[in-house]
N, C-alpha and C positions, 0 to 999 in steps of 0.2 A: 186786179192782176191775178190769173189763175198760174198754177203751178203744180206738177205730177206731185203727189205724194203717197206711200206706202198705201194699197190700198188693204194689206192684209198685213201677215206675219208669217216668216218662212224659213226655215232652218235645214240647211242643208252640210253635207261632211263631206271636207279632202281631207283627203290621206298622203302623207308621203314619210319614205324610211321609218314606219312603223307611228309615227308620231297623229294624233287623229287633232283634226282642228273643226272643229261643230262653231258655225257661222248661223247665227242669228238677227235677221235683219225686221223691222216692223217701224211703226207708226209713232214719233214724240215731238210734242212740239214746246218740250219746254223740259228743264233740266230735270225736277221731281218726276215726270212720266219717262223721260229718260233711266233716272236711275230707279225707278219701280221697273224697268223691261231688266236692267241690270240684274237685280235683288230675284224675279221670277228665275234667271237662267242661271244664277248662282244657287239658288235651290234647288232646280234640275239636275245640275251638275256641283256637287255639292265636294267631292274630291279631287274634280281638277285643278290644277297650278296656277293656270292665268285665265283670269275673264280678262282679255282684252277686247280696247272698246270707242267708240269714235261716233259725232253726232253732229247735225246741219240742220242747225232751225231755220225757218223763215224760206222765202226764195232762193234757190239753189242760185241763181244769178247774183245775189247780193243778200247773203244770210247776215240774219240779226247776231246767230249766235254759232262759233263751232270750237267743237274740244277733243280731247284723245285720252287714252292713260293705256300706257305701257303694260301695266298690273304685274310689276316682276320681272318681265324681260327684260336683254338689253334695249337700254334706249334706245330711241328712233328705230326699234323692229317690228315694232307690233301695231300701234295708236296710229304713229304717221303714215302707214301704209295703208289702211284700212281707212282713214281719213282721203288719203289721195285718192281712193278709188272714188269713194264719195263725192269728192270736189270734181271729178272726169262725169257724172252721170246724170247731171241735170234731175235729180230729184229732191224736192226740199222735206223737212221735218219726218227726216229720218234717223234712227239710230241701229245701229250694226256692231254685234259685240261677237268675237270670234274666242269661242272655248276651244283651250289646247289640253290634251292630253298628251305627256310626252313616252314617247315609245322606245326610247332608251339609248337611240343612237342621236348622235348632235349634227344640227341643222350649218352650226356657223350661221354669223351677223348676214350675211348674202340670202342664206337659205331661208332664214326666218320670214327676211321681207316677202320674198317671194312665194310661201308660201301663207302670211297673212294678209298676202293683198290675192295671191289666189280664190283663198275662201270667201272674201267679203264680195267676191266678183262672182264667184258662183252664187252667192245666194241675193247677189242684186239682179243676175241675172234668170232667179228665180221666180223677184220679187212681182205682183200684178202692182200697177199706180193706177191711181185714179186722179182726177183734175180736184185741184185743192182753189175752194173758189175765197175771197176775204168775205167776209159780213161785216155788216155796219148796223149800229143797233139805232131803230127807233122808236120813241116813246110816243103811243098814241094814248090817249083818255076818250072814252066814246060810251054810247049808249048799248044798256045789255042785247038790243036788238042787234047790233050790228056785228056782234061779234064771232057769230059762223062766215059771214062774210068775208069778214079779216083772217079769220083761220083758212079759210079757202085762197084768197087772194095771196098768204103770206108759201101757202104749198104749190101753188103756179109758178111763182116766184122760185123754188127751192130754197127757201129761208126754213127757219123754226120760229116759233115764240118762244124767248126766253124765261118769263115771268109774264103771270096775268094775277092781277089783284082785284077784288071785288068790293067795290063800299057802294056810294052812291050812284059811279059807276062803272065803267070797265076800265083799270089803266093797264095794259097790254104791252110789256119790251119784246119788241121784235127784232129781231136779224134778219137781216136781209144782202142779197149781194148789191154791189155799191151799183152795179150797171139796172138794176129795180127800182131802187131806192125814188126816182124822181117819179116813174109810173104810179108806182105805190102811193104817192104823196097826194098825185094829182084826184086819184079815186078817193082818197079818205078826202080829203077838202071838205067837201060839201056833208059830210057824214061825222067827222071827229069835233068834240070841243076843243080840242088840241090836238097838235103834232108836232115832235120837235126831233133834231135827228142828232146824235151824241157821236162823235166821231172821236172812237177813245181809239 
């Protein structure tokens, strides 16, 4: 099952009543590369008030994982806004963290949302996706000959090799997308001492 996801990283700024909200949107697909995007723009921005911040692992249709945090604001003004936009955009394993800088005149509960779901929406609508495809890993063991082969057939494929180990002779973790997987198989047959396919 393919699915858009961030194909880059993109930060764009709204403005309003003086107040600057700098929107950060990029590529996580899991809570530690999440909050390493967090930790980067809290660096950047090292004297602003709220990193607020919002994330959707997995298929945007049916996410493994999603979270928010306020960072300070009032509740439900900041995270669930910038959440909802994310839940409207059909893009999975994303995270969106919107830096405010306050400019000294107040927004009110009303103003906030609409202005942290403004931002996260400018910089989704900045954002390039790319198709996020699943890989399935499999273990071949085969002969040192064979092994420019499998690196060629595993790049037709758009896979990677995970791991190649050398002893007596090649054992090789590949990834590959699930719709390969049985092509792939049928060409090592005749070439691998084994093949087995690990569906983690």
């Amino acid at each position: 099952m393919t699915y858009p996801v961030p194909a880059t990283q993109v930060e764009t700024l709204y403005e309003i009543k003086k107040s600057k909200f700098i929107a950060c949107a990029g590529f996580a697909n899991s809570r530690e590369s999440a909050m390493a995007l967090l930790d980067s723009v809290k660096q950047q921005y090292p004297d602003a008030r709220h990193h607020c911040w919002a994330y959707v692992f997995g298929n945007p249709n049916s996410p493994t994982s999603a979270a928010m945090a306020d960072d300070g604001e009032p509740s439900g003004t900041a995270g669930k806004p910038i959440l909802n936009v994310l839940q409207h955009k059909d893009i999975g394993d994303i995270m969106v963290i919107v830096t405010r800088y306050f400019g000294g005149i107040k927004l009110g509960a009303g103003g906030l949302v609409r202005a942290y779901s403004a931002a996260a929406q400018q910089a989704i609508d900045a954002l390039e996706v790319r198709e996020e495809v699943k890989l399935e890993t499999v273990l071949v063991n085969l002969d040192f000959k064979h092994e420019q082969f499998v690196r060629h057939l595993v790049e037709e494929a758009q896979g990677n090799i995970a791991s190649c180990d050398y002893t007596n002779s090649v054992d090789m973790q590949v990834a590959l997308p699930l719709a390969a997987i049985d092509g792939f198989k049928k060409q090592m047959a005749p070439l691998a001492y084994s093949i087995s396919h690990t569906d983690d």
